[in-house]
N, C-alpha and C positions, 0 to 999 in steps of 0.2 A: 504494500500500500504506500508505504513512504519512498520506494525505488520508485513507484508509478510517478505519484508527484513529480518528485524532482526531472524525471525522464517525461512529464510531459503528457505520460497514456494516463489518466487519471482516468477514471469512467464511471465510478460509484461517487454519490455523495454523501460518504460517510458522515458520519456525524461523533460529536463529543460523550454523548449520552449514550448514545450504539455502542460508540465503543467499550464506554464503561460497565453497560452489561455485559456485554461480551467477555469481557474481562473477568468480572465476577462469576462468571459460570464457568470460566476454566479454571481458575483458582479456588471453587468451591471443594473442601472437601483434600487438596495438596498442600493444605499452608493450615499453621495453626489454628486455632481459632482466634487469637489476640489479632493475628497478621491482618485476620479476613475483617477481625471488625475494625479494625484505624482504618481496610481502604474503606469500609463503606460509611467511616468516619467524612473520610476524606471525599467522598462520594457526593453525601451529605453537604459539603463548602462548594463542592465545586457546583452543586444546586443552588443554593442559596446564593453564590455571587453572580451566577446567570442571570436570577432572576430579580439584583439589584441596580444589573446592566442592562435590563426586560427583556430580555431574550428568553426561551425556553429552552433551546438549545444552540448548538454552534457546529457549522461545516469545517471539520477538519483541515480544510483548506484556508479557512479563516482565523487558523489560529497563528499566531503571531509573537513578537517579543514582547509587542504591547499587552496583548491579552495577558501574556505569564506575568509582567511585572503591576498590571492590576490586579492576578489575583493575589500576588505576593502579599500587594498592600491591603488588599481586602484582609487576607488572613492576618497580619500584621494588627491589625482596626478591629476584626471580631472578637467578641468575647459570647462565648453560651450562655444561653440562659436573657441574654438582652432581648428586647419586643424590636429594637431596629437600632441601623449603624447611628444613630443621631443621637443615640441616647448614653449618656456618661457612663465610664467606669464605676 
């Protein structure tokens, strides 16, 4: 998929969310159980900062330096347990 890209034949449009299912069903059941729950920890932020940016998902294709270094700062900013990014530590 990433050889595709780069070379040009892309021809799915994968997506962010795809993929991370995807993800979870092959690692279901080979990885700890701690391992399984941070990704879908991790699962879980990369929902929640989609839908900060309104998107519901994102084309693979569209992901960027920028996309990673906002979610850096999103995850930087979040704290559990808050009702929204706006509201104090």
């Amino acid at each position: 998929m990433v050889k595709d890209y780069f070379m040009g034949d892309e021809k799915s449009t994968k997506t962010l969310i795809h993929l991370m299912k995807y993800h979870s069903q092959k690692i279901n059941g080979t990885l700890a159980k701690g391992t399984i729950q941070n990704f879908q920890i991790t699962e879980g932020y990369v929902l929640k900062f989609l839908k900060t940016i309104k998107l519901k998902d994102i084309y693979l294709s569209r992901l960027n330096y920028k996309f990673i270094c906002d979610f850096e700062s999103f995850l930087f900013q979040y704290y559990p347990g808050r009702t929204s990014q706006s509201d104090e530590p």
